[in-house]
C-alpha positions in Angstrom: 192.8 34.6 103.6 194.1 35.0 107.5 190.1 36.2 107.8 188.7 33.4 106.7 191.0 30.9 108.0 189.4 32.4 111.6 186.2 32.2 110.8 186.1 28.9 109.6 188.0 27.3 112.8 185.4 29.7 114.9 182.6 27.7 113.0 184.0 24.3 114.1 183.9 24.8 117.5 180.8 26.0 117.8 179.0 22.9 115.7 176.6 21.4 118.4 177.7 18.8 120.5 174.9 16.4 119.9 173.9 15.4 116.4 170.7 15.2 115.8 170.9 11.6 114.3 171.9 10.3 118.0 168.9 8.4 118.8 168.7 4.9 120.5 166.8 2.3 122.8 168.9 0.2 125.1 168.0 -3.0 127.0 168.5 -4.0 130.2 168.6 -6.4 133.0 167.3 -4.7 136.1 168.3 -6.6 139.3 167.3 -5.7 143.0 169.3 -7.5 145.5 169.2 -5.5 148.6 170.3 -6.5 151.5 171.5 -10.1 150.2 175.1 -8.9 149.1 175.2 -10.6 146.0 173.0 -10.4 142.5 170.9 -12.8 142.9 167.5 -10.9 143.8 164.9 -10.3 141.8 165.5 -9.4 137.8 163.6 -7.2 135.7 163.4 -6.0 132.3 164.3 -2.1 131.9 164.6 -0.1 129.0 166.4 3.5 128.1 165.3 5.2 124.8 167.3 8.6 124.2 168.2 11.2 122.0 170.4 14.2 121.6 168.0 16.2 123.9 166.7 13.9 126.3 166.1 10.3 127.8 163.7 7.8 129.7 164.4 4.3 131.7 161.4 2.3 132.7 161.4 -0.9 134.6 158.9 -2.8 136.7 156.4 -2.2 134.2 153.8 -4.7 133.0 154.3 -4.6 129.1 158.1 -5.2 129.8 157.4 -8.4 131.8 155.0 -9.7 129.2 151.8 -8.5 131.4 151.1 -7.4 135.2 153.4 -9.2 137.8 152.9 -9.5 141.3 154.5 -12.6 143.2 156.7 -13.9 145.8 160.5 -14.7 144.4 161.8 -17.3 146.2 165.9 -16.4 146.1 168.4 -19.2 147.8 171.7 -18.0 148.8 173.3 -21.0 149.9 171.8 -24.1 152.1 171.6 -21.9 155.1 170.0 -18.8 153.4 166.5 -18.5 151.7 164.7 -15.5 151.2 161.0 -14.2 149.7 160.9 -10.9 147.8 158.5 -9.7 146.3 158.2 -8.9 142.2 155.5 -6.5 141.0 154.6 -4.3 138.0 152.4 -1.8 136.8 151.1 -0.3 134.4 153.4 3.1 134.4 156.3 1.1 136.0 159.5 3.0 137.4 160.4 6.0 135.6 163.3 8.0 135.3 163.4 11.3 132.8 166.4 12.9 132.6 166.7 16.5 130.0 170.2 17.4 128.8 168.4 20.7 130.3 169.4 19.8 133.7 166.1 18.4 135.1 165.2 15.2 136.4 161.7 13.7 136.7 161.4 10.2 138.3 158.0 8.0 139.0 157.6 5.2 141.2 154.8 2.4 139.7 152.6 5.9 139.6 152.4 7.0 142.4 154.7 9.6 143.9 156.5 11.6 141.3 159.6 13.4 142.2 161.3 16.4 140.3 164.8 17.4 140.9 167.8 19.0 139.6 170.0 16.3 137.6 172.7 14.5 139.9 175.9 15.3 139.8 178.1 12.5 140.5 181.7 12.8 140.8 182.8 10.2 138.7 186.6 9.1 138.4 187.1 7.1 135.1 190.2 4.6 134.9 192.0 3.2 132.4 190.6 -0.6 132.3 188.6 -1.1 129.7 186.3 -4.3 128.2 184.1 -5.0 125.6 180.2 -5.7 125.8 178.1 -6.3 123.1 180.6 -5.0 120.2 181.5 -1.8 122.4 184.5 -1.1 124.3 183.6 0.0 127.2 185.4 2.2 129.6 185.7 2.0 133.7 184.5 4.8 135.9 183.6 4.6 139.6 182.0 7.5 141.4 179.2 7.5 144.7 175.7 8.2 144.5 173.0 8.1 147.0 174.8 5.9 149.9 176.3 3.5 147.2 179.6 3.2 144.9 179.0 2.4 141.8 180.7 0.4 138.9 179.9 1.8 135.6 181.2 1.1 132.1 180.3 3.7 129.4 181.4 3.8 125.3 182.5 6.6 123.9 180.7 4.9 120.6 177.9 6.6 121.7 178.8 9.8 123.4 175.8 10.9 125.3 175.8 11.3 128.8 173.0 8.5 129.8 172.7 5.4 131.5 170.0 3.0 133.7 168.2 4.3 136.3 169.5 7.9 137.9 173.3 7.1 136.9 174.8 9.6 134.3 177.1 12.4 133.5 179.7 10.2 132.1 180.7 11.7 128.2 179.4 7.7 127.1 176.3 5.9 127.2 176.2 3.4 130.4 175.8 -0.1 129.0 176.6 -1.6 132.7 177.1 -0.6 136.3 176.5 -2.0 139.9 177.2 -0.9 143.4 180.1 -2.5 145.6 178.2 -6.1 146.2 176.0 -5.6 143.0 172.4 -5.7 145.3 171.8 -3.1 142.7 173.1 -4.0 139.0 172.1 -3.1 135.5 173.6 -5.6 133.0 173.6 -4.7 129.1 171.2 -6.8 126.8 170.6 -5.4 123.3 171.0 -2.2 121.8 169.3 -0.3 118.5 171.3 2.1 117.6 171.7 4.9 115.6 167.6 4.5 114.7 166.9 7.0 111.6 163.4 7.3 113.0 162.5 9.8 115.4 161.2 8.3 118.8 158.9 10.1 121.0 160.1 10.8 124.5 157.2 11.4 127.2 158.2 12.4 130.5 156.6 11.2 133.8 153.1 12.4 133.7 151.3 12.5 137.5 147.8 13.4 136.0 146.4 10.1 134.4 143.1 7.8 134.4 141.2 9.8 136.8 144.1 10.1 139.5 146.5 13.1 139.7 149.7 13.5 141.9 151.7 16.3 142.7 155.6 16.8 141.8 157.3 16.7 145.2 160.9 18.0 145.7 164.1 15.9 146.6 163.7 16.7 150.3 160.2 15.5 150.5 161.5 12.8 148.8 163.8 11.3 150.8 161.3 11.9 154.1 159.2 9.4 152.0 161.9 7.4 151.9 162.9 7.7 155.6 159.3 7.5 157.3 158.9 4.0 154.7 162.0 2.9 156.5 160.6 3.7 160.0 157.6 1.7 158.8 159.5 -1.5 157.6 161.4 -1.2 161.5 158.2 -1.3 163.1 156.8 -4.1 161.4 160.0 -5.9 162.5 159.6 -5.3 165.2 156.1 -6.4 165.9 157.0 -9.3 164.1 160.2 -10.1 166.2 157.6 -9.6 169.2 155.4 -12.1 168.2 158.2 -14.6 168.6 159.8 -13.4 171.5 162.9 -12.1 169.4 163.3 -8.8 169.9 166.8 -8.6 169.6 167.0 -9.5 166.2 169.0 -8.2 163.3 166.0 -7.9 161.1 164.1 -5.2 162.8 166.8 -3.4 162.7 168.1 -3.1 159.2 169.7 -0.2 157.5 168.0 1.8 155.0 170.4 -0.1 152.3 168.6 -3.0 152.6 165.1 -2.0 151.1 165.9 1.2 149.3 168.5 1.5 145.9 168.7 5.4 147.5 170.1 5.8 151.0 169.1 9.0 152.9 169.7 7.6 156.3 172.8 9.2 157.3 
């Protein structure tokens, strides 16, 4: 009897940690407000279908937004503040991949695709809790990339996921958002548990007649940095064209076109 009592508490705690019936597509609202300190940039639709194993978020892509998308946004901050950014799609969109197997694969609109290890953020959870949607949903705040985030997970659904590159939490993300929300992923619908299996496609850089190469996290964030050198200089021309070149504009922090800071 003492021998099987053993064995059977043995077998419990080595049941796997993910059933397989965990499956599930989120909605989101996917806002970009950087560099206005508030969130009221431009808003697009995102979605995060996961299972046990893995998981994919895609915004910015044309058959979220009802069809390709490429205009000027016209975003008033108050009476003395107007701004013009700029909302496009495509057809591949932004992708994030993320495997319970520690790897991350992440594509931007198609054309650079970036493979890395999975983030590890250092999240601290607290003990204020609220509801959204009908889950109660738990604070945790932690630093990624040049940013804090906000996030509120469930334990309702108790995979680690969540918008965008933000994870590692022991719940599903429903919402989270850096210190001004310029970047903020708000909760919209969710379908879950789904009975049906759903097929989970990673990033693929070799499609209609073009093919890319996976870069690593370094060349990555050179990408990002030489972009940011780029968006200076055109300031600066700019600012030179008026006879302003001491303004603020041309010289902007990293913060203020990229969700990822690499500038420091």
């Amino acid at each position: 009897m003492r021998l099987l009592l053993s064995f059977s508490i043995l077998f419990i705690f080595h049941l796997p940690l993910y059933p397989q019936s965990r499956t599930g597509i989120v909605h989101y609202g996917h806002k970009q407000s950087m560099g206005l300190g508030a969130p009221i940039g431009v808003d697009y639709n995102a979605v995060l279908i996961f299972n046990n194993e893995h998981s994919k978020y895609t915004y910015a892509k044309e058959s979220l937004e009802g069809g390709a998308v490429n205009k000027p946004i016209v975003i008033k901050k108050d009476k003395d503040h107007v701004f013009v950014k700029p909302k496009r799609t495509s057809k591949e969109g932004y992708e994030v991949y993320a495997a319970l197997n520690d790897q991350m694969l992440s594509s931007n609109k198609g054309y650079s695709y970036v493979k890395e290890k999975i983030p590890k953020i250092a999240w601290k959870i607290l003990k204020e809790k609220k509801r959204i949607g009908n889950f109660e949903c738990i604070k945790a705040i932690g630093t990624f990339r040049g940013r804090e985030y906000t996030a509120w997970f469930t334990l309702s659904v108790p995979l680690p996921y969540g918008p965008w590159k933000l994870q590692g939490l022991p719940g599903l993300i429903l919402e989270a958002y850096d210190t001004d929300k310029e970047v903020y992923f708000y909760f919209k619908s969710i379908q879950y548990p789904l009975d049906k299996k759903i097929k989970i496609t990673p990033p693929n850089p070799k499609h209609e007649n073009n093919s890319y190469n996976w870069i690593t996290l370094e060349e990555y964030k050179n990408v990002l940095k030489n972009l940011h050198e780029k968006n200076i200089q055109n300031g600066r021309m700019v600012a030179e064209s008026y006879d302003a070149i001491e303004t603020t504009e041309n010289r902007m922090p990293m913060k203020n076109y990229f969700m990822e800071i690499f500038d420091k």
